[in-house]
C-alpha positions in Angstrom: 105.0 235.1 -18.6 102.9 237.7 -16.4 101.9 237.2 -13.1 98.0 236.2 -14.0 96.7 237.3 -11.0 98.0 240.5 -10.8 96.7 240.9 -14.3 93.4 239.6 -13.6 91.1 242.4 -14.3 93.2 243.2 -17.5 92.5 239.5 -18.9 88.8 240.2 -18.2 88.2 243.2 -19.9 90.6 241.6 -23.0 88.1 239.0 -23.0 85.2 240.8 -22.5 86.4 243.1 -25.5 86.9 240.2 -27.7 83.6 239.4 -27.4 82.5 242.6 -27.8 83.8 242.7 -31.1 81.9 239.4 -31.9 84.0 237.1 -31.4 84.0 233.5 -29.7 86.4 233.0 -26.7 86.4 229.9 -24.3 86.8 229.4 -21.0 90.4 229.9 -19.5 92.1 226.7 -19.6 95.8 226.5 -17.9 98.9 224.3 -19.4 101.2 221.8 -18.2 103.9 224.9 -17.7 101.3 226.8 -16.1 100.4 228.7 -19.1 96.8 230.3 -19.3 95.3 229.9 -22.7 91.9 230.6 -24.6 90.2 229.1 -27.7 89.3 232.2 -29.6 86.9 232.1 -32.9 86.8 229.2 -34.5 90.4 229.0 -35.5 92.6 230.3 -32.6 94.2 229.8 -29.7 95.6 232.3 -27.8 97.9 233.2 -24.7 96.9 235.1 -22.2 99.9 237.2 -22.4 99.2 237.2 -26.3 95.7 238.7 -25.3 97.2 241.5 -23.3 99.8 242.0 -25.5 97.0 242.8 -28.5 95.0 244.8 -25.9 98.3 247.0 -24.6 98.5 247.7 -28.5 95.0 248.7 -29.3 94.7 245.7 -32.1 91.9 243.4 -30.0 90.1 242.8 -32.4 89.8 240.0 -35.5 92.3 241.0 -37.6 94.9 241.3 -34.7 94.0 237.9 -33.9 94.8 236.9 -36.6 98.3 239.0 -37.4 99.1 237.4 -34.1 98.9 234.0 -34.7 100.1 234.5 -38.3 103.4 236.4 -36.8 103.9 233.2 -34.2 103.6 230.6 -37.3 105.7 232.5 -39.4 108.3 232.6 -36.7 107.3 229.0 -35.4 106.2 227.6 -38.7 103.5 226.2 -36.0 100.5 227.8 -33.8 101.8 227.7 -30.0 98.5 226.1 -29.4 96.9 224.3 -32.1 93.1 224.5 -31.9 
């Protein structure tokens, strides 16, 4: 897990790129473990880690939402988050 707030501006412009690329994201909402998450789309829900993760990779966008989440139920056979 990063340190969030040293990461801070990062998670804002993942976010801000999300919805730049049309997408729905919620507010930041943190876990029992401390965890921040986001609703993202309709469908998703993601880490913040995940979100940096696709933005260090240059896949922010739908379909590496998607890929994402796919790659974490195929190893899981569940979402981390269900939305």
């Amino acid at each position: 897990m990063s340190s969030y707030t040293d990461r801070t501006d990062d998670i804002v412009k993942a976010v801000q790129l999300l919805r730049k690329h049309g997408m729905a994201v919620g507010f930041p909402m943190q876990t029992a473990d401390g965890e921040i998450i986001f609703s993202v789309g309709n469908d998703f829900t993601l880490t913040a880690d995940q979100i940096l993760e696709l933005l260090e990779r240059g896949e922010l966008n739908s379909e590496g939402v998607r890929r994402s989440v796919e790659a974490q139920v195929s190893a899981t056979g569940h979402p981390r988050y269900p939305t």
